[in-house]
VEXDREN-2710 file (C-alpha; in Angstrom, 1 decimal):
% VEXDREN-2710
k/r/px/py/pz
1/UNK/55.6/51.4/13.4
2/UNK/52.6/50.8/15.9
3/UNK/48.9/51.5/14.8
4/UNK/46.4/53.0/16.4
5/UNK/44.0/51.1/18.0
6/UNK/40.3/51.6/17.1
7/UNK/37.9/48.6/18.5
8/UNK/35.0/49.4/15.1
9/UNK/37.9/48.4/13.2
10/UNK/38.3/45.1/15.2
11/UNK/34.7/44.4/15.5
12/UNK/34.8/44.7/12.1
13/UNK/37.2/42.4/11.4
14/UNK/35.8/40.2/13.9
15/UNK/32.6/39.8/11.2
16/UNK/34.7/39.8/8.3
17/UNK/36.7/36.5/9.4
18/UNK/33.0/35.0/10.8
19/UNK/31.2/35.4/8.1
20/UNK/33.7/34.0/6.0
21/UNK/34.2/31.0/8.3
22/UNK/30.4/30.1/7.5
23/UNK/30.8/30.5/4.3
24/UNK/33.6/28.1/3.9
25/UNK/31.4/25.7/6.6
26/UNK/28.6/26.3/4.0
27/UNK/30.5/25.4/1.1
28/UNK/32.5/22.6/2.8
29/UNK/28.6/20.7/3.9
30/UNK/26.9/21.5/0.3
31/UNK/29.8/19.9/-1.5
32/UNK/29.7/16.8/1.2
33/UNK/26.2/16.8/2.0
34/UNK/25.1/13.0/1.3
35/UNK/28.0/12.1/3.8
36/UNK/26.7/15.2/6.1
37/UNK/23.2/14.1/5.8
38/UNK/24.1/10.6/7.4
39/UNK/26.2/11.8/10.1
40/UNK/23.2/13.7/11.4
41/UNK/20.8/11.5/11.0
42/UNK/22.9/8.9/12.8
43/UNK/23.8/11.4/15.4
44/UNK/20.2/12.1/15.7
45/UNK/19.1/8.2/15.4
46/UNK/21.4/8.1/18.8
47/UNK/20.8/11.0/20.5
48/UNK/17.2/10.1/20.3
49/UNK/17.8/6.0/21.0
50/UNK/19.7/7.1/24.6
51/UNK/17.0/10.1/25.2
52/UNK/14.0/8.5/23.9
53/UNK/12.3/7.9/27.6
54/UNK/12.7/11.9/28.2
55/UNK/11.3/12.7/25.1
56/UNK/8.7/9.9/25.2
57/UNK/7.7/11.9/28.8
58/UNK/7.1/15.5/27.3
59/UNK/5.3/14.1/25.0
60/UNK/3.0/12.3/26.9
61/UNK/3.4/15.8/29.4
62/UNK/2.2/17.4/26.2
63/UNK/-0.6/15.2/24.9
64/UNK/-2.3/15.4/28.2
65/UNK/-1.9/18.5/30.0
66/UNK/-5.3/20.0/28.7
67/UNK/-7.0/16.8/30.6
68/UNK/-5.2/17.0/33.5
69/UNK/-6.1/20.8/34.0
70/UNK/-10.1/19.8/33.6
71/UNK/-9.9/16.9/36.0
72/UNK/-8.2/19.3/37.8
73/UNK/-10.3/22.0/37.9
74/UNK/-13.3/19.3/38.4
75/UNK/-11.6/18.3/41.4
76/UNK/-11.0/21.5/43.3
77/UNK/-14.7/22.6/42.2
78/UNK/-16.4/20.2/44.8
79/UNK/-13.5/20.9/47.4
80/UNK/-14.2/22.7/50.3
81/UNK/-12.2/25.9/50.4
82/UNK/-9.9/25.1/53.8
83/UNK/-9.3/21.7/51.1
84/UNK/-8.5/23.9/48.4
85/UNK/-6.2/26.1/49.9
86/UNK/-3.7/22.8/51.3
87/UNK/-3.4/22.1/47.4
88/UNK/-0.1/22.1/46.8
89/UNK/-0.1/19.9/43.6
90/UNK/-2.2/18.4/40.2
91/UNK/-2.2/14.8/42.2
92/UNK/-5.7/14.8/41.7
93/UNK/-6.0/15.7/38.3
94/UNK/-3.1/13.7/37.1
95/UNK/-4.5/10.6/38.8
96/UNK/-7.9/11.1/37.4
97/UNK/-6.1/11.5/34.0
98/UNK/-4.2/8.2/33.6
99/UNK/-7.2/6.4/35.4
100/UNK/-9.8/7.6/32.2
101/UNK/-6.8/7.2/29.5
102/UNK/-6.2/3.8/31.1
103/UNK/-10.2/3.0/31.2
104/UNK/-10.2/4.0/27.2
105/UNK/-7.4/1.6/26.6
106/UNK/-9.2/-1.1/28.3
107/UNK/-12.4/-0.5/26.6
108/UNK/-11.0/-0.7/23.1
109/UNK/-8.7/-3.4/23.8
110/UNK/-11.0/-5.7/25.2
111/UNK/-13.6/-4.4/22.0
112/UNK/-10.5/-5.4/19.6
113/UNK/-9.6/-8.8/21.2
114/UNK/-13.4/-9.8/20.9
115/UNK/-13.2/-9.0/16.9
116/UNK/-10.1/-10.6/16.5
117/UNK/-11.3/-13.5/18.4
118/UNK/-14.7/-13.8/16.4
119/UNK/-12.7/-13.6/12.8
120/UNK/-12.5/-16.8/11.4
121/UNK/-8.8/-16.3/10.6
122/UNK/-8.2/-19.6/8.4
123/UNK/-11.2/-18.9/5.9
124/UNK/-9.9/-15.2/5.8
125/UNK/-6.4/-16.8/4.7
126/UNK/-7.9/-19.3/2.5
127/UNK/-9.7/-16.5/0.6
128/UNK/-6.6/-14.1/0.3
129/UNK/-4.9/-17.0/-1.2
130/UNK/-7.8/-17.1/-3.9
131/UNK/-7.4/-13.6/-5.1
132/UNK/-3.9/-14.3/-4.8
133/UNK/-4.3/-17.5/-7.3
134/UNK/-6.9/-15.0/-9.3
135/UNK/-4.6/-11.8/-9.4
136/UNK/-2.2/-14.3/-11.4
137/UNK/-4.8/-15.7/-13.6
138/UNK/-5.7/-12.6/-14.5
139/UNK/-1.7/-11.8/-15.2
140/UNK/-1.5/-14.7/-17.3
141/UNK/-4.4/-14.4/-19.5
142/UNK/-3.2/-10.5/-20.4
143/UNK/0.1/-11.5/-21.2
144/UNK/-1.8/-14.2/-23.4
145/UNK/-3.9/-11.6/-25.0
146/UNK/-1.1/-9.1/-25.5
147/UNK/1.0/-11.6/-27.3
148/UNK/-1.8/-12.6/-29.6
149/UNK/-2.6/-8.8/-30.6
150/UNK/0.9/-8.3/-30.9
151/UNK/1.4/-5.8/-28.2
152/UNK/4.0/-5.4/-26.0
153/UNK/5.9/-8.7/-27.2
154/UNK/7.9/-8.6/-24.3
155/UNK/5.6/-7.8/-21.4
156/UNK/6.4/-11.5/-20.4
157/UNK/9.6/-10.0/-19.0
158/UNK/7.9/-6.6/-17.8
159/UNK/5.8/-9.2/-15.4
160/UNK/8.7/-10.8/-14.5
161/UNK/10.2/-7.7/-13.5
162/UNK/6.9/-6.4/-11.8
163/UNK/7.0/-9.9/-9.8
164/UNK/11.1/-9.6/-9.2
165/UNK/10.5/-6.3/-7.7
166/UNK/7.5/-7.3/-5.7
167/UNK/9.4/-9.3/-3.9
168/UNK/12.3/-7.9/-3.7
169/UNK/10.3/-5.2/-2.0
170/UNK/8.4/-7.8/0.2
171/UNK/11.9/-9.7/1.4
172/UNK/13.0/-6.2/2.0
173/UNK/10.3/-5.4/4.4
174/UNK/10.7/-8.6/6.1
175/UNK/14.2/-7.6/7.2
176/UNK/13.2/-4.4/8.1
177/UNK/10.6/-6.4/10.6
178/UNK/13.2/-9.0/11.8
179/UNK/15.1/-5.9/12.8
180/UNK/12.0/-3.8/14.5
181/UNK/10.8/-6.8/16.2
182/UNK/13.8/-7.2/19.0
183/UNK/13.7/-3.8/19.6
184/UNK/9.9/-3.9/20.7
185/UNK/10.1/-4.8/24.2
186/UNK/13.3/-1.7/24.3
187/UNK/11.0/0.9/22.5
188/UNK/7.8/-0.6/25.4
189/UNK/10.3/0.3/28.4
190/UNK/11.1/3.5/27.0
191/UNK/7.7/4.4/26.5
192/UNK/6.9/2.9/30.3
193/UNK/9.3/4.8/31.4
194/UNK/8.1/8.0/29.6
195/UNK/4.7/7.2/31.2
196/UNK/6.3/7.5/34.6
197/UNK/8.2/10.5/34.4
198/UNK/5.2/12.6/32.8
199/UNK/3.1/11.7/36.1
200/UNK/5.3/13.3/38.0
201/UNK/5.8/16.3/35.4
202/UNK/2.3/16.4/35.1
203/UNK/1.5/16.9/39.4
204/UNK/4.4/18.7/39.8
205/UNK/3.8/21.6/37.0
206/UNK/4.2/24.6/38.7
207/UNK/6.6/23.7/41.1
208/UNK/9.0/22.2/38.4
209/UNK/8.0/25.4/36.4
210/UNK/9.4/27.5/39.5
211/UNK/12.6/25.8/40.2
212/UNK/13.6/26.0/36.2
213/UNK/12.8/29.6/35.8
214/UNK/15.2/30.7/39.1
215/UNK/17.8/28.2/37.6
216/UNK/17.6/30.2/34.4
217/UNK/17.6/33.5/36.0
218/UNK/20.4/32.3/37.7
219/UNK/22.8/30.8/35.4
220/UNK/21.7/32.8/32.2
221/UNK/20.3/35.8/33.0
222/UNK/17.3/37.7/33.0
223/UNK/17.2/38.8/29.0
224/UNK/17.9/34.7/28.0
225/UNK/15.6/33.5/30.2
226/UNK/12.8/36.0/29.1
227/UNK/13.7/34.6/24.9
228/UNK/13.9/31.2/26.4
229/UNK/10.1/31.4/27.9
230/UNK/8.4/32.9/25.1
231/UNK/10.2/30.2/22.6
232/UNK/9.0/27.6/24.9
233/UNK/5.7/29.1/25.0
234/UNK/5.7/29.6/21.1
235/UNK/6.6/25.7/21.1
236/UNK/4.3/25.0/23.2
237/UNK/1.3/26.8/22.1
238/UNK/1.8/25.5/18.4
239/UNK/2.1/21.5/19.3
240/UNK/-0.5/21.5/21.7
241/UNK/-2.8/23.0/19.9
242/UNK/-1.5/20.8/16.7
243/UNK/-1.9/17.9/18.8
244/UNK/-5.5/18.6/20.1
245/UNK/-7.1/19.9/16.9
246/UNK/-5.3/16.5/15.4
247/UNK/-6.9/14.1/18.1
248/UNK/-10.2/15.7/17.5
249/UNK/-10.1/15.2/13.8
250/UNK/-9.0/11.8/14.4
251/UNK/-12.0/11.1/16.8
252/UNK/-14.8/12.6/14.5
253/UNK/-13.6/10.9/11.3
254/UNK/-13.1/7.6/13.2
255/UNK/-17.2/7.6/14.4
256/UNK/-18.0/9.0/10.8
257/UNK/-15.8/6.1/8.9
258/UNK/-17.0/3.6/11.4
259/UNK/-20.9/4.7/10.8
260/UNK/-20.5/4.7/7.3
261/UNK/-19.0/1.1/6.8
262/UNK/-21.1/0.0/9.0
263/UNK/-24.2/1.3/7.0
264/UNK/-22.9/0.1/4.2
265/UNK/-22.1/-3.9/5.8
266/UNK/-18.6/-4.0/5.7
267/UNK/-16.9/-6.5/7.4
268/UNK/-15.4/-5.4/10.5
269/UNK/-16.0/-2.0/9.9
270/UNK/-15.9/-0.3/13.3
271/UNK/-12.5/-2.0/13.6
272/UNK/-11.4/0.0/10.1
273/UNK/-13.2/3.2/10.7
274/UNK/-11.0/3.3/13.8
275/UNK/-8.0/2.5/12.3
276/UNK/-8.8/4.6/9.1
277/UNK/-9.6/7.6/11.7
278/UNK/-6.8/7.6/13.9
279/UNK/-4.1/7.3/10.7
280/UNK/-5.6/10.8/10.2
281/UNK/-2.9/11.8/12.8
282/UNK/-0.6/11.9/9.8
283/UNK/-2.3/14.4/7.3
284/UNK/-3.5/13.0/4.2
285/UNK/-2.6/9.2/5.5
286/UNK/-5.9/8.6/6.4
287/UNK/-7.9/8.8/3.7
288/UNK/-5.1/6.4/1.9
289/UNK/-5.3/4.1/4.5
290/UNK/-9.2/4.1/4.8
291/UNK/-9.5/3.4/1.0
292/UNK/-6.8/0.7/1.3
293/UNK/-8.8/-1.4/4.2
294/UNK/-12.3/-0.8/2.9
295/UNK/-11.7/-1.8/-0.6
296/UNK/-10.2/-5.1/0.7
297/UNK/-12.7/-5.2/3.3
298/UNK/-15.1/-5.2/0.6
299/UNK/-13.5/-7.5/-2.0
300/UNK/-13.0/-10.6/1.0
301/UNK/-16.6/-9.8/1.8
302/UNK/-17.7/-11.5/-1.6
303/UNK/-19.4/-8.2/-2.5
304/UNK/-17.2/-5.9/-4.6
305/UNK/-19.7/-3.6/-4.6
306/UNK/-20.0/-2.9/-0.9
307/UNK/-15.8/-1.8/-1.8
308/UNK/-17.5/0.4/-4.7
309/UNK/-19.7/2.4/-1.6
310/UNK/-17.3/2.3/0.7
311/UNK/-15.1/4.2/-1.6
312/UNK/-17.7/6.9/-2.2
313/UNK/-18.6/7.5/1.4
314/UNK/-14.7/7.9/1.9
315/UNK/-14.1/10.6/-1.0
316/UNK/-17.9/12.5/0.5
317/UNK/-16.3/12.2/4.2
318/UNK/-12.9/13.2/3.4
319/UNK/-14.3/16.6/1.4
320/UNK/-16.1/17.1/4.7
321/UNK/-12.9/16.7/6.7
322/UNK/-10.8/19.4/4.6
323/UNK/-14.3/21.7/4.2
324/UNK/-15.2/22.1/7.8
325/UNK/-13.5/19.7/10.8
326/UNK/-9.6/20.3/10.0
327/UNK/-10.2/24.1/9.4
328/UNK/-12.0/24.2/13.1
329/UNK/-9.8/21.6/14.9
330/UNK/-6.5/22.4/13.3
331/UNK/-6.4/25.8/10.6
332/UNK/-7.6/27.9/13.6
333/UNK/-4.8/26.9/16.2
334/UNK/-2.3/27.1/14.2
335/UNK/-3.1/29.1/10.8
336/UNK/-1.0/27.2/8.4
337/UNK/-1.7/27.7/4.6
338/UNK/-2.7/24.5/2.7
339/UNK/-0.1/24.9/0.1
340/UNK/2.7/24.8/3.0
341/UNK/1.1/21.7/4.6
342/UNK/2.1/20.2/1.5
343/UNK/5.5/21.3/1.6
344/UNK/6.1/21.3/4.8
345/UNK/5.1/17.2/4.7
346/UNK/7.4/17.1/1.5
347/UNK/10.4/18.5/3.3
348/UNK/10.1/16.8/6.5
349/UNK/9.2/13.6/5.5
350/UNK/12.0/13.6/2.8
351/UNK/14.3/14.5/5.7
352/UNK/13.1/12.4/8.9
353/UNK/11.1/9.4/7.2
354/UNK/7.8/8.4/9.2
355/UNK/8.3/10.7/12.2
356/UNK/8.8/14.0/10.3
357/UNK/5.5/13.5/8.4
358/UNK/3.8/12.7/12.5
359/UNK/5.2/16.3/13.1
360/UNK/5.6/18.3/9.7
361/UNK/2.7/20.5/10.4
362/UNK/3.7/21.8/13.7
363/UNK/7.3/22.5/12.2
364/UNK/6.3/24.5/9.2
365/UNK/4.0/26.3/11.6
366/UNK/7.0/27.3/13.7
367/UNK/9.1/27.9/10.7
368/UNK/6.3/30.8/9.6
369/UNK/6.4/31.7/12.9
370/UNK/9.6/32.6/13.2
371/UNK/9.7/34.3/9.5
372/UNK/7.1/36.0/10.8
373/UNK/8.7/37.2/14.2
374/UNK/12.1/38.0/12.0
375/UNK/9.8/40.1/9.6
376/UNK/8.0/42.1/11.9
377/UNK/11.2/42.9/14.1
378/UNK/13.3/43.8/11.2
379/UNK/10.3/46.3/10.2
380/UNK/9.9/47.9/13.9
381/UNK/13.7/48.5/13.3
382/UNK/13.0/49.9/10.0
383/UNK/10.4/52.2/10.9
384/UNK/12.5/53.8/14.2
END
């Protein structure tokens, strides 16, 4: 007996047998998904490893395109206009770029060599090993007191445990460096290399911008390559600006953490208001790390209290950085909710380590995006 042919049936059909593919997919990955999980990280770990000096070069494209446009701009400004017109490139404003970024480098690594080189490194050791030799004195004489009270009769065995784990955790790390270490000079040539290409990406904008959009009108259509340019422009839009506002907060609170443990004598303390600035690149890292360094900075200086106002100026600054600069540099760029910074740096660092906390704020921006664009086209199809 032969059927009729009706194609909604097929189509139909078609869905029914996808949809139940993914769902056996679906089921297949939650019920494996520690053994899932590592495949794609390790597919990831070497899809990044053999790309690293491409994506090392947008990135750097990225990070500086709004300073290449003003050098730029500066540049064709005191042009004449026959000058202007045989433009055919950003060589100007890409050369004036890496010449000031490598000026700043310079500056600050000449101003960090001539700390370092002033520190009197063996007294600094000798007095870490002090509170080293004190911290356990102090261990001691608890244990001693808690035995005679008759408290915690075996918290000689929980500070044996503390101190077990301690250094577990320390010989733990020291692997981790004896593996990072040989990979430096690997990780300095991709970043090189990265360097290079993004000159070139950086003169050669619209040309480069040109040739790609033919190629995609070319080989994918008109309709793809329009979705392809407004998700590259989304993308776009929301890291630069994340990575602007970001640099800016990091500038401001450096000078303000560098004023302030300066006022208050710390040793050193332009050297850790820089540091403790520019770890506010990773939201909510740099006022950790701020507290960390000053409070040590203030206990090697001899005066615990100077640690005791260094702490204060760092909870008064950081209420000033969430109040008014990270609503101005960042909030307004990219309109992200508090509440999903925080999850958005819970789920991304859980998933990617160190590098998805560096870039959990412009992914959960592009995740409400997206919810966003889904929601207001599946209303506009609602109300027609």
């Amino acid at each position: 007996m032969r059927l009729p042919w009706n194609r909604k049936y097929m189509e139909i059909g078609f869905h029914v047998i996808l949809t139940v593919l993914l769902l056996v997919g679906m089921i297949a990955l939650l019920l494996r998904l520690s053994v899932a999980k590592n495949v794609i990280l390790q597919t990831a770990g070497t899809f990044l490893a053999v790309f690293a000096p491409v994506f090392w070069a947008f990135f750097f494209t990225l990070l500086l395109e709004p300073l290449t446009a003003f050098w730029q701009r500066f540049y064709e400004k005191r042009c004449t206009l026959y000058h202007r017109s045989r433009i055919r490139n950003r060589k100007a404003g890409t050369t004036l770029t890496y010449l000031s970024i490598g000026l700043i480098l310079f500056l600050i690594g000449g101003f960090l060599a001539r700390k370092i080189g002033q520190t009197n490194l063996s007294a600094l050791t000798e007095q870490i090993g002090d509170y080293i030799r004190q911290a356990g004195d102090m261990l001691v004489l608890l244990n001693l007191k808690l035995a005679e009270m008759g408290i915690l009769r075996n918290a000689e065995w929980i500070f044996s445990r503390w101190i077990e784990q301690a250094t577990r955790w320390m010989q733990e790390r020291m692997l981790w460096l004896a593996d990072v270490i040989p990979n430096i000079g690997g990780s300095l040539l991709d970043v090189l290399l990265g360097a290079v290409v993004a000159f070139y990406l950086l003169m050669e904008k619209e040309k480069i911008r040109g040739i790609t959009g033919e190629l995609s009108r070319v080989f994918l259509g008109e309709k793809i390559t329009k979705y392809a340019k407004n998700l590259f422009h989304e993308v776009y839009t929301v890291f630069a600006g994340y990575l602007s506002g970001q640099l800016l907060d990091a500038s401001v609170m450096a000078v303000l953490f560098s004023a302030a443990f300066t006022i208050v004598g710390l040793p050193h303390g332009i050297l850790i208001g820089l540091v403790s600035g520019f770890s506010n690149l990773i939201p909510y890292f740099g006022a950790v790390m701020a507290f960390f360094l000053a409070v040590l900075a203030g206990l090697f200086s001899g005066a615990p209290m100077k640690a005791v106002y260094a702490s204060v100026l760092i909870l008064l600054l950081q209420q000033v950085d969430s109040i008014f600069i990270v609503p101005k540099a960042v909030g307004q760029k990219l309109e992200l909710h508090p509440v999903l910074v925080l999850l958005s740096l819970a789920a991304f660092g859980r998933m990617f380590g160190f590098w998805g906390l560096l870039f959990a704020v412009p992914l959960g921006a592009l995740c409400k995006n997206f919810v966003l664009w889904c929601y207001r086209r599946k209303k506009s199809d609602i109300c027609q």
